[in-house]
LOVO-208270 format. One record per residue (C-alpha): residue in three letters; x, y, z. Coordinates in steps of 0.2 Angstrom, whole numbers, plus 2048, in hexadecimal, padded with zeros to 3 digits. Example, Ala and Ser with C-alpha at 12.3 -4.5 7.8 and 13.67 -1.06 7.14 Angstrom:
<atoms>
ALA83E7EA827SER8447FB824
</atoms>
This chain:
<atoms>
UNKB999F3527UNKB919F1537UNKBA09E8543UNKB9D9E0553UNKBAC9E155CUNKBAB9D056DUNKBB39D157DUNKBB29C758CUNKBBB9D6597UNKBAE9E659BUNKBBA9F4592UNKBBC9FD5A4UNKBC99EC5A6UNKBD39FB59AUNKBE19EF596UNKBE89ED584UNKBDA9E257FUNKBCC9EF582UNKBD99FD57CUNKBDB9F356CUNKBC99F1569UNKBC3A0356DUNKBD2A08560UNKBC99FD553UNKBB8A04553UNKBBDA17553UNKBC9A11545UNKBBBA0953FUNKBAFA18540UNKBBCA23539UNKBB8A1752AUNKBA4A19528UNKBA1A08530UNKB96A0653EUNKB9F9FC54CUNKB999F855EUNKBA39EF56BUNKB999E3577UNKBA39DC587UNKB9E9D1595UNKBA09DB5A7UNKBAE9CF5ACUNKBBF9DA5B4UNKBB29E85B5UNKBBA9F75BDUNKBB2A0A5C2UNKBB8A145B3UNKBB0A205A8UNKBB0A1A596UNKBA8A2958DUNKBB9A3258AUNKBC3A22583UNKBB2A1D579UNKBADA2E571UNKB9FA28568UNKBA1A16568UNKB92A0C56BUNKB959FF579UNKB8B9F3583UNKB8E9E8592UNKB879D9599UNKB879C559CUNKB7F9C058CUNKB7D9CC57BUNKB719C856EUNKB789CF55EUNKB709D454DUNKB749DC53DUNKB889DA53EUNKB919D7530UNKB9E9CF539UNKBA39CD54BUNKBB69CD552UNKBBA9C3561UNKBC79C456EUNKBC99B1570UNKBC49AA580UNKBBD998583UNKBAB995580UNKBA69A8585UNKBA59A9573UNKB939A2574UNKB8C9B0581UNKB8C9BA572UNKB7B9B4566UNKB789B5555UNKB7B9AE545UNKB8C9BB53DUNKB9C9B5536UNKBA89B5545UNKBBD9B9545UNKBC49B2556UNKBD69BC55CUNKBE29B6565UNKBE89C1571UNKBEC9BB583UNKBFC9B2586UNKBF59A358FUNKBF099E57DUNKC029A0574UNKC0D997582UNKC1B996575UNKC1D9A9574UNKC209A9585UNKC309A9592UNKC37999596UNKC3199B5AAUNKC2199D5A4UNKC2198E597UNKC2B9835A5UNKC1F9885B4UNKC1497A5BEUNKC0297B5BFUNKC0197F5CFUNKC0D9915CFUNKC049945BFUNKBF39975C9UNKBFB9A25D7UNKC039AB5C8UNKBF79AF5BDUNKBE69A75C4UNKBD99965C3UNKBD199D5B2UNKBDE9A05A7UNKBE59905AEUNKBD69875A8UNKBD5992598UNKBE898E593UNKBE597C596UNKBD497858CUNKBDA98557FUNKBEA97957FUNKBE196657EUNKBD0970572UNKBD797D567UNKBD3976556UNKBC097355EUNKBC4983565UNKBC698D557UNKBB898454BUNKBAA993554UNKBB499F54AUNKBB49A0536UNKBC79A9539UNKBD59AC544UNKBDE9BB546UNKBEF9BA54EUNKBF89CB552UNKC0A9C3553UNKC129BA546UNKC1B9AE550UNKC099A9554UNKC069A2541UNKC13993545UNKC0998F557UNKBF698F552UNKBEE97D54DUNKBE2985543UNKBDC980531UNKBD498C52AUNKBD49A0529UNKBE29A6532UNKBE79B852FUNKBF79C1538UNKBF49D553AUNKBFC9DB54AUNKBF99EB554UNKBFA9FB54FUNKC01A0D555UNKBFBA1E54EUNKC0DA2654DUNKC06A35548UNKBFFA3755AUNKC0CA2C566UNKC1BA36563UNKC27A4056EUNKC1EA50574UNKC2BA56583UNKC3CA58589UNKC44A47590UNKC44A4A5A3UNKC56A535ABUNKC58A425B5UNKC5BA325A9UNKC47A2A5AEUNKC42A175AAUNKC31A105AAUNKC28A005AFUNKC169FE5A7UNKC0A9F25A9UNKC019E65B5UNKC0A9E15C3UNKC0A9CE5B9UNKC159D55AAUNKC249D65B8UNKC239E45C4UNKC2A9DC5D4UNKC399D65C7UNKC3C9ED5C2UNKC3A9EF5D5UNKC4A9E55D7UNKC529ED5C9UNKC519FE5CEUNKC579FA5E0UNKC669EF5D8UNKC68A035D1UNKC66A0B5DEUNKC6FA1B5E3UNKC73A1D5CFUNKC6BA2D5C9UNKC5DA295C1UNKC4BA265C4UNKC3EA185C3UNKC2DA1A5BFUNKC1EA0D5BDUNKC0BA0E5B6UNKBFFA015B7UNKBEE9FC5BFUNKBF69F35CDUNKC069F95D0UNKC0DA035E2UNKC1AA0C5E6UNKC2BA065EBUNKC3CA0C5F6UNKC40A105E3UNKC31A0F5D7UNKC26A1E5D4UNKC14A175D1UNKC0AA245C5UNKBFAA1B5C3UNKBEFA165B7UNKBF3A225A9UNKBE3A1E59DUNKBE5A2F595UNKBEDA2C584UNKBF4A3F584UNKBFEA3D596UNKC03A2C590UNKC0BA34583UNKC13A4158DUNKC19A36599UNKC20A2958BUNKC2BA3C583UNKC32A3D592UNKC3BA2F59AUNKC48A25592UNKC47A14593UNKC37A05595UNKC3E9F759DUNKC309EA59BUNKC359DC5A7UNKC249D15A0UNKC259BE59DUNKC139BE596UNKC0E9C6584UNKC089C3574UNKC0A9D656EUNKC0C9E557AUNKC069F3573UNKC109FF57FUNKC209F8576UNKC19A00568UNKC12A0F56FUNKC22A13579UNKC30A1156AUNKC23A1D562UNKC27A2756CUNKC3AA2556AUNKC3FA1B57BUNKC4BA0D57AUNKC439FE581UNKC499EF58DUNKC419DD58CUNKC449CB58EUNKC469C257DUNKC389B957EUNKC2D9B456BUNKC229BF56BUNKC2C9CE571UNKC389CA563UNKC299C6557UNKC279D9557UNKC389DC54CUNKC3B9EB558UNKC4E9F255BUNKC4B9EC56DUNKC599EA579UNKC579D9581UNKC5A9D4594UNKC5A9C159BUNKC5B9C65AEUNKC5C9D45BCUNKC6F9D75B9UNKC6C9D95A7UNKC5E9E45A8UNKC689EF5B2UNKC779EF5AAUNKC6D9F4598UNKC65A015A3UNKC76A095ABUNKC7CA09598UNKC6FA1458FUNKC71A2059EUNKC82A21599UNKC7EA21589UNKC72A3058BUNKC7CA3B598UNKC8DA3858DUNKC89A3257BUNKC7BA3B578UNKC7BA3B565UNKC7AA29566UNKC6BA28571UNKC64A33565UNKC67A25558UNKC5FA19561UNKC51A22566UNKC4FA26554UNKC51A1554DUNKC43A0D55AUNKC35A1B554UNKC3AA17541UNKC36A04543UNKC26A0554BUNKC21A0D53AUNKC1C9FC533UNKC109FB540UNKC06A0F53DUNKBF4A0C53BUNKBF5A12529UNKBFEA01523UNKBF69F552EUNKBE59FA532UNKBDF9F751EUNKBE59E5521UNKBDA9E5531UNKBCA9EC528UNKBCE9E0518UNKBCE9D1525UNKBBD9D652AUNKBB59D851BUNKBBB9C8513UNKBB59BF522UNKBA59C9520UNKBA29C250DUNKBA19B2518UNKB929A851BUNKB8F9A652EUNKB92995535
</atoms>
């Protein structure tokens, strides 16, 4: 099949969007299909794809006029849909969280118009509010939907093709590689939207314990107690870093499936989250957290649990790996590639 894989993000935005779509077309080519990826240049950013494509065909620009495709996958946005031309059956995915407000924390649900915008900006403002009023009109450019989190199933107004695959994880490649660090290590990752100022004030409600705070992300800074490492895009030092801490507390309010859950219980780290639906969507042994003091207090315990009962850390370390099984590429992908070639047997709309 030849796959156009849509985005209104340029790839260099590197988030878990364009990571999701460049995992498609190399699982895709690992396949014999022939996928290419076309992206508008919005969130462009001064990075290098030629390692994280390896191959994969990919053009940038305002408008793309697109021939002999199969099918074409969508990351739903409103209406940007139409800058890419041509007569193909079309699967639309929902994937940003301003489009599932159900799945979200209550603050979020619960906040005003106006602290919404200084939070998270005018356009998705505008997009969460016409998506809200239109989305049956929305939706009908698409012959499908594809929703990555079940909880979404009960949330979409949509009548038609609606298929639920979620994300996926090679386990055979995220795995523990290293030693756990001496010093018990947690980690922040993430934009600072998913909740870095509230780790900040969890690690200074810790300090002076003996431990260590780290964070990763695009936009993150160092703090009297944070370490910031970066942008880590190499998926091999992600994966070393991932061995070797011990926890992920992941302070967001904003998701609809966060693939570094995925890839950190892999790699056999406990995880820390706010109960929100679609963290608990992800049927995950995830220790949950409904404020700072909680947070805290589940991090002091697995560092007691680690330094003194280290045969149950084990266990729980152990148990977070096994349940991201169900989500390894070899059981979900096929589902994924069945959805496109259904749609593809489609006539165009």
């Amino acid at each position: 099949m030849n796959i156009a894989l849509c985005h209104h993000y340029s790839l260099t935005f590197n988030g878990g969007g364009e990571r999701f779509l460049i995992d498609i077309a190399h699982q895709l080519l690992k396949r014999g299909h022939h996928p290419v990826i076309y992206s508008l240049p919005f969130n462009s950013r001064s990075i290098n794809l030629d390692k994280v494509l390896q191959g994969v065909e990919y053009h940038e620009n305002f408008v793309h006029r697109i021939q002999d495709v199969d099918v074409a996958y969508f990351i739903y946005a409103p209406l940007v849909h139409n800058l890419f031309i041509g007569r193909f059956p079309r699967i639309g995915a929902i994937h940003a969280f301003v489009f599932l407000n159900e799945l979200q924390h209550d603050e979020i649900k619960a906040m005003n118009h106006g602290n919404f915008i200084q939070e998270f900006g005018l356009l998705r403002f505008v997009s969460s509010k016409f998506f809200k009023k239109f989305q049956r009109s929305a939706l009908n450019g698409f012959d499908a939907v594809h929703v990555i989190n079940q909880k979404a199933l009960g949330v979409l107004n949509y009548g038609r093709r609606t298929y639920y695959i979620s994300n996926w994880i090679d386990t055979s490649e995220f795995k523990p590689v290293r030693e756990k660090n001496t010093k018990f290590s947690v980690l922040f990752t993430g934009r600072r939207e998913k909740g870095f100022s509230m780790f900040t004030r969890i690690a200074n409600l810790l300090e002076g314990m003996d431990m260590k705070f780290y964070a990763i992300g695009p936009d993150l800074h160092s703090t009297r107690n944070v370490k910031n490492l970066g942008f880590i895009t190499d998926v091999q030092a992600l994966i070393n870093l991932y061995s070797k801490v011990h926890v992920l507390v992941y302070t967001s309010k904003i998701d609809v499936f966060p693939l570094a859950l995925l890839e950190a219980a892999a790699c056999k780290i406990p995880i820390i989250a706010f109960p929100t639906s679609a963290i608990q969507g992800l049927n995950l042994p995830i220790l949950y957290a409904t404020s700072i003091q909680d947070f805290a207090q589940n991090i002091r315990e697995l560092g007691e649990m680690w330094l003194r009962r280290t045969e149950e850390y084990a266990n729980l370390s152990k148990q977070v790996r096994e349940a991201t099984r169900k989500y390894d590429v070899v059981h979900v992908f096929p589902k994924f590639l069945s959805m496109l070639k259904e749609v593809a047997s489609l006539s165009p709309r």
